[in-house]
N, C-alpha and C positions, 0 to 999 in steps of 0.2 A: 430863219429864212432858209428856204432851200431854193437853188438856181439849178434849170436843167433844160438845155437847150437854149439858152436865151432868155425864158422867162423865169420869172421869178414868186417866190410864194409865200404868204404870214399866212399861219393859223391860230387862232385862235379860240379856244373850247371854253364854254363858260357853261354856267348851270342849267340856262334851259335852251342858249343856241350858238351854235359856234359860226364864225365868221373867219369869212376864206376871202384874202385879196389873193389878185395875182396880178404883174407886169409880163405884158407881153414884149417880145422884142424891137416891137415898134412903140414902145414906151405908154400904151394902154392900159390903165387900169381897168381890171374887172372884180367887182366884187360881190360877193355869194354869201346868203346866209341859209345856215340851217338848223335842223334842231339838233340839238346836242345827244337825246336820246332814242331811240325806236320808240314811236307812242305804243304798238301793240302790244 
């Protein structure tokens, strides 16, 4: 976890896509996936 500013962050890298929460400082989770590698 890293905090900076207030929000707060997990990542997570798996084999074909990583996932991104974050906390914002009004206590909102957001959460992001993407793919783990450049397809090109």
């Amino acid at each position: 976890m890293t905090k900076q500013n207030g929000w707060e962050f997990w990542i997570d890298r798996g084999g074909t896509f990583t996932d991104i929460v974050a906390k914002r400082p009004d206590g909102k989770l957001v959460i992001h996936k993407v793919l783990s590698e450049n397809p090109d």
